[in-house]
C-alpha positions, 0 to 999 in steps of 0.5 A: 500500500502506497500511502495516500493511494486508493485502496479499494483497486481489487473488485468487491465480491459482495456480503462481506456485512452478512458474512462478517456476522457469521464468522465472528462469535456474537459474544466477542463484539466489540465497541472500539477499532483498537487491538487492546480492545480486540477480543482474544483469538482463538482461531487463525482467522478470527483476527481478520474477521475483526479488523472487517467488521471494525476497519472494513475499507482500510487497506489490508494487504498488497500484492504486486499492482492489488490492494484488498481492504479488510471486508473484502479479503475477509470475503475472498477467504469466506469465499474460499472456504465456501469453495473448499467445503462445496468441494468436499473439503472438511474438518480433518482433511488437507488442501495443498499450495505451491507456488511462490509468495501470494496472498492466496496461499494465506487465504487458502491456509485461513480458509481450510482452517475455518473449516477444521482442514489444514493448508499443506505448503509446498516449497516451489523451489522442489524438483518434481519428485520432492513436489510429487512426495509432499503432495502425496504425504500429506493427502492434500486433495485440492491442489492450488498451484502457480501457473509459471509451476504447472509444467512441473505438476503436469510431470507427476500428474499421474502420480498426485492419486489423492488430489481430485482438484487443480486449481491455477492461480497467476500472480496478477489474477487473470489470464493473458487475455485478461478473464479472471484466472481460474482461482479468481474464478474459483472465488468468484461463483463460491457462496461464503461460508463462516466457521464450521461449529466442529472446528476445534483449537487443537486441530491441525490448521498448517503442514509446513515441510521441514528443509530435509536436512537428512532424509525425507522432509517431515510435515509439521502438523502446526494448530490454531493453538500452536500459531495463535500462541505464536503470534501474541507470545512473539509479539512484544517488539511488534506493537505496531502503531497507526502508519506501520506497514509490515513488509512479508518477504519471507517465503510462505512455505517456510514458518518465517513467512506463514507466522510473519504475515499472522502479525499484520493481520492481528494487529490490523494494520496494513502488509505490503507481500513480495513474490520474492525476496529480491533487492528490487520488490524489497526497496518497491515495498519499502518505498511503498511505506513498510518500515518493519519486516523479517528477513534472513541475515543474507539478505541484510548482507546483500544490502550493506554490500549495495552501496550507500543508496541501498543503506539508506533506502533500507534505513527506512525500516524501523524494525527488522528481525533476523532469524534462521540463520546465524547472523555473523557478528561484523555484519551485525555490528555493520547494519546496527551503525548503519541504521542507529534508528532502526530495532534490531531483534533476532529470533531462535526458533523451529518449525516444530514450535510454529516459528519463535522460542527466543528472542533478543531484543532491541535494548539487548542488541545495544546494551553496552554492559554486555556486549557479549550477549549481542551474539545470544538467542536472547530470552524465552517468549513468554509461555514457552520454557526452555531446558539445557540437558544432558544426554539423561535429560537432566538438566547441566548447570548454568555455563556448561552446554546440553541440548535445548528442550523447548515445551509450551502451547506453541510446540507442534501436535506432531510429525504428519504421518510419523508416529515413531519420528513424533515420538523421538522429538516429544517426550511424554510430559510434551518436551521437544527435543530440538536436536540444538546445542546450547547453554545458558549465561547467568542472566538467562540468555541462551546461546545457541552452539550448533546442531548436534549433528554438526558437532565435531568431534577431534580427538575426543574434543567437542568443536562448535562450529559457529564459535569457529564461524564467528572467529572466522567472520571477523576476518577481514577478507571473508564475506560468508563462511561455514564450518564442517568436520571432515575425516581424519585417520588419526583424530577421527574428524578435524576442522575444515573452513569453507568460505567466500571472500568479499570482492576485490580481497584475497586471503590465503589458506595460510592467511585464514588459519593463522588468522584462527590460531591467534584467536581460538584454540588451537584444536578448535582452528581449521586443518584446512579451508576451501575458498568457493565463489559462494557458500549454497543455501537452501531458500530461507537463506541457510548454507547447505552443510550437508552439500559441503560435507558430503564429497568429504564424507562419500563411502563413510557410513559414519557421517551424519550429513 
């Protein structure tokens, strides 16, 4: 939304007054426009179904050359679950989305929901087999798909057994000779529909496809609980005011996004959505009036590395989150002086917990006193608590490091389809395992180490890898950097650096390593280090380990990639 620009730019389906009456509880009425005022949520639509009632023409969100206000998004998602339901779709069935950021994939999600079903998301970045293998697993039986994505879906077709329904959707809604696409048409002939009176909180309302780091992806199964708990406990530092505008940039199929773009929608207040992360649809949007957003570190790096005119433009944003991935201390330092006005907040969490555990707030991020914790996953959310053990599962004293167990109305109901992976992860007193080692300083702040199977083990000696990275990162030359554990005869794993330098620098392997020495260890330092044009990364931004061990690790059934 351009502010000061004409909102209502995307036709009215109509009803949206009749129907507003129906999806929101009579009881929960309010008398005033207000988030303080706005009644608890228990449903992940409950929110929107507020904000059309009580703010019915202002702008809600914008995609590309649309606008929709909070009556009429409100009515395409009625609609939409009024399509679903037409179709057969109820209370504990999938529906499934693949395409690249769109407004729809919320609006499927928000409808399937209201009406008990989940929304499962598919990363559009899949090859066919992947695609083939999620739709599959999660029984999805309507399938919304981009129109640039059909020559993929048109693969496997044969193999989608369960999916009786493909429906096409464009980024602008119309086809090229202008008709509605067939989702718009889809919304277009469907009669609205509110909440189904079966809907329960516990039930499954999102599958979100974890990366697949080992193995096959699993399906999180993820609730209205789970992701209204998520929304108000991650809330604090997101208190919008009149004149914000979030900016949602993160993909949808990845818990950044589909969590994100819940905090707009609960606040009532405006969303401008990019299709993509791109340097361009981010400075659009940021030009358009959003000034508070989540991105992934890589993305903060590619504009401090774009020149003064890009810092500027980004020094607009007067809140930015950063989360799944590690952000390197230099570059954090860099971007805090860079922008002075701008909040800071990092963000730890995983999908199993609809998104955020801990967070590490502004004043945090600034605090003179104690600079250490500036490389800290900070302190819990609130009601979610957060163990350090040990492999008995006893707690390790205040210092020493153990994995991190996380419990609290936000952890997931299960994996999909997986009773025996669910209960390797969830213990019986709802305890999730997150497979992440961390500690505890004196003051409550967690510091997260690594995964546990990222680990390294040389010569008996535990090795963390982002205490290797941070180092590492300080060097003058390097841009990005990752560390991994590569066989040994006689250590049985020792420290290899992969790294990407910054342009027009140079550094040797000797360089690197002595650069290490001086500051780690010495059976913490590298053994050896690759230089690569660039570090690979999975789509929300995370360096593929697995990618850079395995050529090292290929025919050693040891490995754990």
């Amino acid at each position: 939304m351009r502010r000061g620009s004409s909102t209502a730019t995307a036709p009215t389906l109509g009803g949206t007054a009749a129907l507003n009456a129906i999806s929101t509880p009579e009881t929960d009425t309010p008398t005033s426009a207000s988030t303080s005022t706005a009644p608890a949520p228990t449903f992940v639509d409950d929110r929107l179904a507020w904000w059309a009632q009580q703010t019915p023409d202002a702008p809600a969100m914008t995609y590309r050359q649309r606008t929709w206000t909070w009556a009429q998004w409100d009515e395409r998602v009625r609609r939409l679950a009024g399509a679903l339901a037409a179709a057969g779709i109820g209370r504990g069935d999938v529906v499934s989305f693949l395409d690249k950021n769109h407004p729809a994939c919320v609006e499927l999600s928000l409808a399937a929901g209201s009406l008990g079903a989940a929304n499962a998301i598919v990363n559009w970045r899949s090859a066919g087999d992947e695609v083939d293998y999620a739709v599959n697993d999660s029984g999805a039986r309507i399938l919304v798909v981009g129109a640039e994505l059909m020559p993929t879906i048109e693969a496997i077709r044969d193999r989608l057994t369960n999916v009786e329904r493909i429906v096409v959707v464009t980024p602008d809604g119309a086809t090229e000779d202008g008709e509605p696409d067939e989702y718009e048409a889809w919304l277009a002939a469907s009669e609205p529909r509110g909440r189904a009176a079966d809907v329960a909180p516990d039930d499954t309302c999102l599958v979100m496809y974890s990366s697949g780091t080992t193995g096959r992806p699993k399906g999180v199964m993820l609730t209205h609980r789970n992701m209204v708990s998520h929304t108000v406990n991650a809330h604090d530092g997101w208190d919008f005011e009149p004149g914000d505008v979030s900016l949602v940039a993160m993909p949808l199929f990845h818990v950044g996004g589909s969590s994100y773009v819940l905090f707009g929608i609960h606040d009532g207040i405006p969303s401008i959505m990019t299709r993509e992360p791109d340097g361009a649809s981010l400075a659009g949007a940021i030009l358009g009036g959003a000034n508070k957003t989540f991105l992934v570190p890589a993305v903060l790096a590619q504009v401090l590395q774009s020149g003064p005119d890009a810092i500027k433009l980004f020094g607009a944003l007067t809140a930015y989150t950063y989360g799944a991935a590690p952000m390197p201390p230099p570059l954090l330092r860099a971007a805090m002086q860079a922008w002075p006005g701008t909040d800071f907040i990092q963000v730890y969490g995983l999908t199993e917990v609809a998104g955020v555990a801990t967070h590490l707030m502004p004043d945090h991020h600034r605090d003179a006193a104690h600079p250490e914790r500036l490389v800290s996953a900070g302190v819990a959310l609130p009601e979610m608590e957060v163990r350090v053990v040990d492999p008995t599962g006893a707690d390790v004293p205040t210092g020493e490091s153990g994995e991190i167990w996380l419990r609290g109305p936000q952890v997931m109901k299960g994996y999909l389809n997986k009773p025996e992976e669910t209960a390797k992860v969830l213990t019986a007193d709802g305890w999730f395992r997150t497979g992440d080692v961390g500690r505890f300083d004196d003051g409550g702040f967690l510091f997260v180490h690594d995964r546990i199977k990222d680990m390294i083990i040389s010569g008996g000696e535990n090795i963390y890898s982002p205490e290797v990275e941070r180092v590492l990162a300080e060097h003058p030359a390097v841009l990005e950097c990752a560390v991994i554990g590569v066989p040994d005869d006689r250590w049985g794993e020792t420290v290899k650096a992969v790294v990407a330098l910054k342009p027009d620098t140079s550094a040797t392997e000797e360089e690197i390593i002595a650069f290490c020495r001086e500051r780690l260890a010495g059976f913490k330092c590298p053994r050896s280090v690759d230089v690569l044009p660039a570090l690979p990364r999975n789509p929300t931004g995370k360096i593929l380990k697995r990618d850079l061990r395995s050529p090292y690790w290929e025919g050693r059934g040891s490995a754990i990639v």
